[in-house]
Chimera marker file (.cmm) of the C-alpha trace (Angstrom):
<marker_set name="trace">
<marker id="1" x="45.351" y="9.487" z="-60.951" r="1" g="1" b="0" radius="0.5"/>
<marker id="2" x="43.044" y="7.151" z="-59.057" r="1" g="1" b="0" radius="0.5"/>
<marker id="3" x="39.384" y="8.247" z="-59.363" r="1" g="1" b="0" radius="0.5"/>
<marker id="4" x="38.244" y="7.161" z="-55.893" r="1" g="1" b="0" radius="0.5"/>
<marker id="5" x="34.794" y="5.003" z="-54.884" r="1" g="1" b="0" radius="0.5"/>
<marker id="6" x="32.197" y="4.525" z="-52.413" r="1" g="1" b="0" radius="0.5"/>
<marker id="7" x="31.410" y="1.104" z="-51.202" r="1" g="1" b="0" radius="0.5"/>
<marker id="8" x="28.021" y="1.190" z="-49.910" r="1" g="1" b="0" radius="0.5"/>
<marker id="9" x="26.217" y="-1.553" z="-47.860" r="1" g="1" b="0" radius="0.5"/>
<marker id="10" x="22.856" y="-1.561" z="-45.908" r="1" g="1" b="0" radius="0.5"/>
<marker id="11" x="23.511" y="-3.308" z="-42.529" r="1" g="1" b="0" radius="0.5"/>
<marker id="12" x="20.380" y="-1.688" z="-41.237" r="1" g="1" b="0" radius="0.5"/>
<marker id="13" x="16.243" y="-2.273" z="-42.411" r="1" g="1" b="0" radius="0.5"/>
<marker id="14" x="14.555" y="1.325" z="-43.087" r="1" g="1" b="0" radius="0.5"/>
<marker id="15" x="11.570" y="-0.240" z="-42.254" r="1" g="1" b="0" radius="0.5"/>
<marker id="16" x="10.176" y="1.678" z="-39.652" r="1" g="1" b="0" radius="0.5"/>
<marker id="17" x="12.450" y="5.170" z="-40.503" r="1" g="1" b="0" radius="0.5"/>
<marker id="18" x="10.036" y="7.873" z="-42.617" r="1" g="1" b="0" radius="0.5"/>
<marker id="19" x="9.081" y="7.201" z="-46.562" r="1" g="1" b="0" radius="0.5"/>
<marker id="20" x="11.923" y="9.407" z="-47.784" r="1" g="1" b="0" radius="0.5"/>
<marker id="21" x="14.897" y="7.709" z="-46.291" r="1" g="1" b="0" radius="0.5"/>
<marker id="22" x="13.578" y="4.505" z="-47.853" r="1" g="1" b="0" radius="0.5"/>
<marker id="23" x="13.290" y="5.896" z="-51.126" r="1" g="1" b="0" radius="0.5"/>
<marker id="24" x="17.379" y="7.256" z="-50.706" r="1" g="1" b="0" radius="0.5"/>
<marker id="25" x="18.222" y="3.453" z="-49.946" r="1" g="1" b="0" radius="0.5"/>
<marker id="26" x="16.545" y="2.368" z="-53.246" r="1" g="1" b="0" radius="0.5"/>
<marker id="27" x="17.784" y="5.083" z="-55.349" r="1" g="1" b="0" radius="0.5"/>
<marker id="28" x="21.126" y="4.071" z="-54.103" r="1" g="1" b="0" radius="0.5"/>
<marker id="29" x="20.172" y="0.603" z="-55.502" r="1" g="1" b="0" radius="0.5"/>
<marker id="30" x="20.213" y="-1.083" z="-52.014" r="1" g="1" b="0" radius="0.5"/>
<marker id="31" x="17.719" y="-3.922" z="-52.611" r="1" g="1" b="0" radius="0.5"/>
<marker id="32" x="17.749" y="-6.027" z="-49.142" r="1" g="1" b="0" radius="0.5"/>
<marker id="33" x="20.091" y="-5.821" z="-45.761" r="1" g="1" b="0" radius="0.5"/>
<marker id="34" x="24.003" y="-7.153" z="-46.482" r="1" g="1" b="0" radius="0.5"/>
<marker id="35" x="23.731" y="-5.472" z="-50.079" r="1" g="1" b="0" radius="0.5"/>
<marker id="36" x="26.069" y="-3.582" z="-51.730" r="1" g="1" b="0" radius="0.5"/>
<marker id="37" x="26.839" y="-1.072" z="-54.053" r="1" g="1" b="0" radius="0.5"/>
<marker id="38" x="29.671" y="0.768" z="-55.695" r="1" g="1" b="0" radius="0.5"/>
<marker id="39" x="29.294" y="4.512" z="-56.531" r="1" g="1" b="0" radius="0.5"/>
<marker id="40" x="31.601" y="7.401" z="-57.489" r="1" g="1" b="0" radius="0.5"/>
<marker id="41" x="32.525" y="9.404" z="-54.741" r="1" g="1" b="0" radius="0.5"/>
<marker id="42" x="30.454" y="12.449" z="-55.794" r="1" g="1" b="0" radius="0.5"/>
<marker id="43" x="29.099" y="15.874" z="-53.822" r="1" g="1" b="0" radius="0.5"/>
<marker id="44" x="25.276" y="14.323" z="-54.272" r="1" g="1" b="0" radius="0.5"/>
<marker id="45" x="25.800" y="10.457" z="-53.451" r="1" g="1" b="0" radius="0.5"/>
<marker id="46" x="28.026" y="11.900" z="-50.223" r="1" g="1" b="0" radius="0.5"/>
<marker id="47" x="25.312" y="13.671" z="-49.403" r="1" g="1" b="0" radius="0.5"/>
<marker id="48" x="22.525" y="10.771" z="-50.030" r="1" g="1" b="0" radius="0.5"/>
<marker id="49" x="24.909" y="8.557" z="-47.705" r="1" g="1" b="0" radius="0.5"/>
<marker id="50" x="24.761" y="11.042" z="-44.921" r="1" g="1" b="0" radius="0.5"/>
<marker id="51" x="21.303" y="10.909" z="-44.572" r="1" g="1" b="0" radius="0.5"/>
<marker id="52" x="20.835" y="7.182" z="-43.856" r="1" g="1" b="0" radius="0.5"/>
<marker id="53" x="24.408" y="6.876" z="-42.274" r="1" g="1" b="0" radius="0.5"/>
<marker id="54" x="22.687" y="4.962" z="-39.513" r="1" g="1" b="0" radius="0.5"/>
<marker id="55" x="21.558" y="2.554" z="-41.881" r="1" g="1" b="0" radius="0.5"/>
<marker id="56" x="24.490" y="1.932" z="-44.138" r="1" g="1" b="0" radius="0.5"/>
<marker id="57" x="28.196" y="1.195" z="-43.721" r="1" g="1" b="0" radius="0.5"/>
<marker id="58" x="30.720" y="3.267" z="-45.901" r="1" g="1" b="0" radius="0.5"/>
<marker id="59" x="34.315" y="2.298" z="-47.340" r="1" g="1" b="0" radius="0.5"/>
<marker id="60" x="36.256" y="4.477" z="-49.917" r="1" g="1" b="0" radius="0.5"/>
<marker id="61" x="37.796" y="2.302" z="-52.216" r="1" g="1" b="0" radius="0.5"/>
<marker id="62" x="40.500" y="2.974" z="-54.690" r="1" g="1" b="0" radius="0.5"/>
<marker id="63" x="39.045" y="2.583" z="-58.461" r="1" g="1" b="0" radius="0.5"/>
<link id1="1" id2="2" r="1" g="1" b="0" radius="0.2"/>
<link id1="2" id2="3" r="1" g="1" b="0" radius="0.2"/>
<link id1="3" id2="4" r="1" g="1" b="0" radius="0.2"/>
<link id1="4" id2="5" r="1" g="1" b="0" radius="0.2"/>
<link id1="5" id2="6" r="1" g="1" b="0" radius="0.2"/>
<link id1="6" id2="7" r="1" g="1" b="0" radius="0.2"/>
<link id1="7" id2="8" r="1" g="1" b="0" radius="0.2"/>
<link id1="8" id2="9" r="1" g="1" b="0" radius="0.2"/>
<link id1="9" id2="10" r="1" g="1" b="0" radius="0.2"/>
<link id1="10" id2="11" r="1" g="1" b="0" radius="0.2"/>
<link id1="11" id2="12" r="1" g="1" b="0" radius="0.2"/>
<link id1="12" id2="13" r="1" g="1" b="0" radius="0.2"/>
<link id1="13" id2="14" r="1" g="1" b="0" radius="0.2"/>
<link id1="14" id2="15" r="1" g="1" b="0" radius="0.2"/>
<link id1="15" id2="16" r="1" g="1" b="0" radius="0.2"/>
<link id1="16" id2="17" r="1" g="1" b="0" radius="0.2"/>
<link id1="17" id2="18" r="1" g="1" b="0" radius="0.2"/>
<link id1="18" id2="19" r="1" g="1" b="0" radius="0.2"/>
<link id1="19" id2="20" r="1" g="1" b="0" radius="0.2"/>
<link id1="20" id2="21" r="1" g="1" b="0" radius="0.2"/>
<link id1="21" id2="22" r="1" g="1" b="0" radius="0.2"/>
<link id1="22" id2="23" r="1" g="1" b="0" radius="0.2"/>
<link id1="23" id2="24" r="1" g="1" b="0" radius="0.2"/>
<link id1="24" id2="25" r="1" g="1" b="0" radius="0.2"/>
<link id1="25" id2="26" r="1" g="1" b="0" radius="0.2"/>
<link id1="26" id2="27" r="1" g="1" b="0" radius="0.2"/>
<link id1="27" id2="28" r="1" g="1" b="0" radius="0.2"/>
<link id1="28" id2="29" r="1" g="1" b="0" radius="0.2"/>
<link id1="29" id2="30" r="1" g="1" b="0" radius="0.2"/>
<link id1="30" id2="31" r="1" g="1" b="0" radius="0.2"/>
<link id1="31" id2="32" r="1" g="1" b="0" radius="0.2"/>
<link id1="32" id2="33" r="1" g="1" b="0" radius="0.2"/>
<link id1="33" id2="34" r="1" g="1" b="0" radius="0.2"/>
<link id1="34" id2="35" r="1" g="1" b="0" radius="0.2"/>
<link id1="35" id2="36" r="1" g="1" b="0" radius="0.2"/>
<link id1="36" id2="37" r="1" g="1" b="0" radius="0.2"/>
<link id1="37" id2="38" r="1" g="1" b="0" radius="0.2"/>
<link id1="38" id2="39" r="1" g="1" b="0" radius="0.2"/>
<link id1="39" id2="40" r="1" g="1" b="0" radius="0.2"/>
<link id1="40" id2="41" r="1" g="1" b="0" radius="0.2"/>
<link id1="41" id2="42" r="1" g="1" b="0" radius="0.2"/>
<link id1="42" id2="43" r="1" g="1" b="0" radius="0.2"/>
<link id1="43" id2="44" r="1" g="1" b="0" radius="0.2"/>
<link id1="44" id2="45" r="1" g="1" b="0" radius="0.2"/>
<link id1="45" id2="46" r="1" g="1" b="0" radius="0.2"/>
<link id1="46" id2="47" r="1" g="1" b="0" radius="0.2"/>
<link id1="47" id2="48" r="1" g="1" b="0" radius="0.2"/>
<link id1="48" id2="49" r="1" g="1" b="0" radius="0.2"/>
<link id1="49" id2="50" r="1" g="1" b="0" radius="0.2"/>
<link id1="50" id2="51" r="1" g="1" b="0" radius="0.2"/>
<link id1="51" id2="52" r="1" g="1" b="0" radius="0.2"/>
<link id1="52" id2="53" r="1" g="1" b="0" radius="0.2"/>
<link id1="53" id2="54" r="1" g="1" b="0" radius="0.2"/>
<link id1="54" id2="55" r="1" g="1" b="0" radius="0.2"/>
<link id1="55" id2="56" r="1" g="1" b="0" radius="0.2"/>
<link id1="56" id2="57" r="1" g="1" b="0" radius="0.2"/>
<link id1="57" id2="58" r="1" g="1" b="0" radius="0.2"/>
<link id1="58" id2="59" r="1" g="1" b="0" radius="0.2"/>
<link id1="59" id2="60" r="1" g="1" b="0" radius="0.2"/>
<link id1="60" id2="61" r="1" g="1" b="0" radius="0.2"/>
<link id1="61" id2="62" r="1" g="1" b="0" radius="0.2"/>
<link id1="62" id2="63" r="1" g="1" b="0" radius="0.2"/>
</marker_set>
């Protein structure tokens, strides 16, 4: 069984969008725009994507 994965990558600056939203692109470990990230695809980091999904781009990946 293949565990699946998030690919997560910021193709949109937070500057300007409220305090919290920026600190859900850090703790996602999104340091600057074009970065990405690989994450489990998990109940809390689905629901951490969905509330900057106009800043980030989302694949699933297979592990």
């Amino acid at each position: 069984m293949s565990e699946k994965k998030l690919r997560i990558t910021l193709v949109k600056s937070p500057i300007g969008y409220p305090k919290r939203q920026k600190e859900t692109v850090r703790s996602l470990g999104l340091r600057r725009l074009q970065s990405s990230v690989v994450h489990d695809d998990t109940p809390p980091i689905r629901g951490m994507v969905n509330k900057i999904s106009h800043l980030v781009k989302v694949e699933e990946i297979e592990a």
